[in-house]
C-alpha positions as CSV (number, residue, x, y, z in Angstrom):
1,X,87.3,126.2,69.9
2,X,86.4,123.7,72.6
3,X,88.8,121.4,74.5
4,X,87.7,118.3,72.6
5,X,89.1,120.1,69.4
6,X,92.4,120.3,70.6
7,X,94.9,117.8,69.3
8,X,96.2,115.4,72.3
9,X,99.5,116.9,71.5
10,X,98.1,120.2,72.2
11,X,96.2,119.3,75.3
12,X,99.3,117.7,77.0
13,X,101.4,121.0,76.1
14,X,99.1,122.9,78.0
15,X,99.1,120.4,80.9
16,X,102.7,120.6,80.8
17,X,103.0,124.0,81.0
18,X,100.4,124.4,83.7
19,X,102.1,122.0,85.6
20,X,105.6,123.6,85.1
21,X,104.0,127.0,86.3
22,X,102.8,125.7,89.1
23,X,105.9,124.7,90.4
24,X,108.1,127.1,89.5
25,X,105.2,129.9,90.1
26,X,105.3,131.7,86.7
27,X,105.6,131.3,83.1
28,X,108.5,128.7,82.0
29,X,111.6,128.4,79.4
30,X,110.9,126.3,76.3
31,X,114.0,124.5,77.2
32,X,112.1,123.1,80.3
33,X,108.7,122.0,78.0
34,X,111.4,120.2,76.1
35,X,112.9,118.4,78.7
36,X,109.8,117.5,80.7
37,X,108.2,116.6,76.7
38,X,111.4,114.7,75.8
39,X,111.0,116.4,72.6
40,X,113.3,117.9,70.6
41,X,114.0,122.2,70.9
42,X,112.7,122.6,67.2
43,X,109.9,120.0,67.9
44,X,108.7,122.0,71.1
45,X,108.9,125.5,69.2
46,X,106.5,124.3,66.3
47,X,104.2,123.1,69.0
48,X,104.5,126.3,71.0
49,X,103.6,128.6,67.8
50,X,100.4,126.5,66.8
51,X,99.8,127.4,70.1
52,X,100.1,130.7,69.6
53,X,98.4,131.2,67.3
54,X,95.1,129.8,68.5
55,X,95.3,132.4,71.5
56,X,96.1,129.6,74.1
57,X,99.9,130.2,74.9
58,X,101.8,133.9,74.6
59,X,105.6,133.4,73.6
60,X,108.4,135.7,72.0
61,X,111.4,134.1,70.2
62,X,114.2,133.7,72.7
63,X,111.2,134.3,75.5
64,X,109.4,132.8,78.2
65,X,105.8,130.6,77.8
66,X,102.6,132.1,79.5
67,X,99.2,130.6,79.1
68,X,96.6,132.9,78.3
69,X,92.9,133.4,80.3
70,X,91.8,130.4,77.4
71,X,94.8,128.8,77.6
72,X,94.9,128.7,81.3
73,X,91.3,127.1,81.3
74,X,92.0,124.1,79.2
75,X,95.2,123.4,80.9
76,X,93.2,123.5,84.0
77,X,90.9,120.8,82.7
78,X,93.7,118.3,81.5
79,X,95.0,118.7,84.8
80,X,91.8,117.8,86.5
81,X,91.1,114.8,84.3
82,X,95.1,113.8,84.9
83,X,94.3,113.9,88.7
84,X,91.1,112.3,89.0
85,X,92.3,109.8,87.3
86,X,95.0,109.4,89.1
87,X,93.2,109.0,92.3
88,X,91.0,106.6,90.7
89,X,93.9,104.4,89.8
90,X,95.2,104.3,93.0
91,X,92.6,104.0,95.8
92,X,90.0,101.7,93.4
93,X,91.9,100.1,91.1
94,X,94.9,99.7,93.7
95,X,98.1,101.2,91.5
96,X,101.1,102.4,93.6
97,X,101.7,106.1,93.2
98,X,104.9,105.1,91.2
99,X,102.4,103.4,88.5
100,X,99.8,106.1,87.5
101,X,101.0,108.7,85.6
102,X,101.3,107.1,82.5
103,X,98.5,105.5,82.6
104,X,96.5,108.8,83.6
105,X,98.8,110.3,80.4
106,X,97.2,107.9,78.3
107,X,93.4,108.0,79.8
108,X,92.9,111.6,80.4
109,X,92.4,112.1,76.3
110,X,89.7,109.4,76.6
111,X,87.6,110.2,79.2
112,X,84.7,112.7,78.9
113,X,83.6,114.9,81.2
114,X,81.0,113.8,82.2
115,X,83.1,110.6,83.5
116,X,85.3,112.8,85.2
117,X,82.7,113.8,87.0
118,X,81.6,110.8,87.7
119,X,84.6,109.5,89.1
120,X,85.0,112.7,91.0
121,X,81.6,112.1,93.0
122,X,82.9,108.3,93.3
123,X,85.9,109.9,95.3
124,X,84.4,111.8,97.6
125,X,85.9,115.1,96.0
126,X,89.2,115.2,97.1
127,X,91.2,118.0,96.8
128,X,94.6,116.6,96.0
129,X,96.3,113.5,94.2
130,X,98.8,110.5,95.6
131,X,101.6,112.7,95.3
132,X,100.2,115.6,97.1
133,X,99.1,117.6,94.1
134,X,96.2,119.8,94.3
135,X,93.1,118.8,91.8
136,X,91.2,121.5,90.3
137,X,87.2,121.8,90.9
138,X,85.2,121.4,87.9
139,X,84.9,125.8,88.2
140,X,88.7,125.4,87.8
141,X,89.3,126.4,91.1
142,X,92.2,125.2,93.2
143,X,92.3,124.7,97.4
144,X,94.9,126.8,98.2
145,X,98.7,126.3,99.0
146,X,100.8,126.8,102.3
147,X,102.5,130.1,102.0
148,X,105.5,128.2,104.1
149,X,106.3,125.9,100.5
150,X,109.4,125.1,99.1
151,X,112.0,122.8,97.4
152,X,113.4,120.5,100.1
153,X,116.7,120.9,98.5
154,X,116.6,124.3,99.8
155,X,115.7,123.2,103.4
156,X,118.6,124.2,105.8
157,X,119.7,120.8,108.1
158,X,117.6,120.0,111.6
159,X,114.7,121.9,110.5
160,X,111.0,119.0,110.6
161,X,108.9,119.8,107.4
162,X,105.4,118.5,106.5
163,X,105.8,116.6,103.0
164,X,103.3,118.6,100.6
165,X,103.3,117.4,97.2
166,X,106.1,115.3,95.0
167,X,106.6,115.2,91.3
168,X,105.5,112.4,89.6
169,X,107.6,112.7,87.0
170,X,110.5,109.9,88.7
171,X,108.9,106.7,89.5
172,X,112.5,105.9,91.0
173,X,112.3,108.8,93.4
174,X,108.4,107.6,94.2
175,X,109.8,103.9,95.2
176,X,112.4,105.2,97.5
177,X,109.5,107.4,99.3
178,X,107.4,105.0,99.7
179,X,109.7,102.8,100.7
180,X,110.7,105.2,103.6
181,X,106.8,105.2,104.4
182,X,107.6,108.7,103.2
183,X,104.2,110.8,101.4
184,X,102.1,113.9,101.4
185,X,101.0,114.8,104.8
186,X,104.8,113.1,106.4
187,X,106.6,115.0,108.9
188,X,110.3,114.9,108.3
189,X,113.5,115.7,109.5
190,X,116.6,117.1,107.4
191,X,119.0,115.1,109.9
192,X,122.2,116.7,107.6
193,X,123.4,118.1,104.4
194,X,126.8,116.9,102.4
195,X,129.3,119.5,100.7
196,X,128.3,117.8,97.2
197,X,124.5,119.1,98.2
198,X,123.2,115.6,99.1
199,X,120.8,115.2,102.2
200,X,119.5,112.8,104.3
201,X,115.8,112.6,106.0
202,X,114.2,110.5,108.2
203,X,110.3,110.2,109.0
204,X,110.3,112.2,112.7
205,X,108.1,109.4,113.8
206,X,110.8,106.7,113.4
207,X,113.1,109.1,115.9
208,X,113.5,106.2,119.3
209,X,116.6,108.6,120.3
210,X,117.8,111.6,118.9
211,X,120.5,110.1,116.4
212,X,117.9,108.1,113.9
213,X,120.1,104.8,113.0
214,X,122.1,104.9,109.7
215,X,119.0,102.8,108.1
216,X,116.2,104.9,109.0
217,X,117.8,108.1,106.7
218,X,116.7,108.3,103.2
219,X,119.4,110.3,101.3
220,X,118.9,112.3,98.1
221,X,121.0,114.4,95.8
222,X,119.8,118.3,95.5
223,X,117.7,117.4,92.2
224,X,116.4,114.9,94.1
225,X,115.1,116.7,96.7
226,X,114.2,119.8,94.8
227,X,110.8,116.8,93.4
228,X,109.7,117.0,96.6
229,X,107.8,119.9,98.4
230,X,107.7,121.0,101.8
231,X,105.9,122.9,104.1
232,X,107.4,124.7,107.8
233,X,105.7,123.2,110.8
């Protein structure tokens, strides 16, 4: 079974679980492919055993979700094609980051591969998306991560991090970013943290003295926060 004869319900499990891997680094709760899916528990569990059974996901009732080697491949794929496209939409066809993912839901089961490709050599290769997420080669392989990365909700208060990636998954959050000039590749401050686990940041470049002004901090709750990933300078 190739790629192309996967359902697009099937192909955007597999994305979903890749992705959900890849941020919390190993396999995932059913519970969390329903709520990224918005799909109902029963809905997701149907999905997840046609899955299983053609080889691509390994699950036990009441378990956690692993992709398999073939599995693993195909998610790989969707997520290059989700990227790419991504990219495309953004620095061609001049989309904010808030605008793509969507779109790039809805393209990625169009596109071939060898337009993927195409569009890849129109970009120059790059190696990650707008929001800092890395994009697999077309071997599958992935440029590799900054041992130093974590949750910024778990960044302790006065410490400067590098922005890494953030989730596209809440346009809201992606306005308020960008409206901070905040993105992958920012340096910022965690100027303080509240009792109730909210946070403020400011860019380190907008630091005249060393009290930013009330309007240069950007402040998020913990789930907020735990979107975006850092790296320790």
């Amino acid at each position: 079974m190739g790629i192309a004869e996967l359902s697009s319900s099937a192909q955007d499990y597999l994305k979903v679980i890749w992705d959900l891997q890849e941020w919390d680094k190993g396999p995932v709760q059913p519970t969390a492919v329903a709520d990224r899916t918005g799909m109902k528990q029963s809905t997701v569990s149907g999905a997840l055993g046609r899955l299983v059974d053609a080889g691509l996901v390994t699950h036990r009732p009441y378990g956690k979700v692993e992709l398999t080697e073939t599995g693993r491949r195909y998610a790989v794929t969707m997520v290059r094609r989700h990227r790419l496209l991504e990219t495309f939409l953004v620095q061609v066809l001049g989309y904010g980051w808030d605008e793509v993912h969507e779109e790039a839901d809805s393209l990625e089961h169009a596109v071939s591969d060898k337009m993927v490709d195409r569009i890849d050599d129109y970009l120059g290769h790059p190696t990650a998306d707008p929001h800092g997420d890395a994009i697999p080669s077309a071997e599958g392989d992935l440029p590799p991560i900054p041992t130093t990365t974590r949750p910024l909700s778990e960044v302790s208060a006065g410490t400067t991090v590098k922005v890494q990636r953030v989730s596209d998954e809440d346009s809201q959050i992606l306005r308020a970013l960008s409206s901070y000039r905040i993105g992958p590749g920012c340096l910022v401050q965690v100027e303080s943290r509240q009792a109730d686990d909210e946070l403020a940041v400011s860019l380190t470049d907008m630091h005249s003295s060393s009290d930013p002004a009330s309007d240069d901090l950007l402040v998020l709750s913990k789930d907020q926060a735990a979107l975006i990933q850092v790296s320790l300078i």
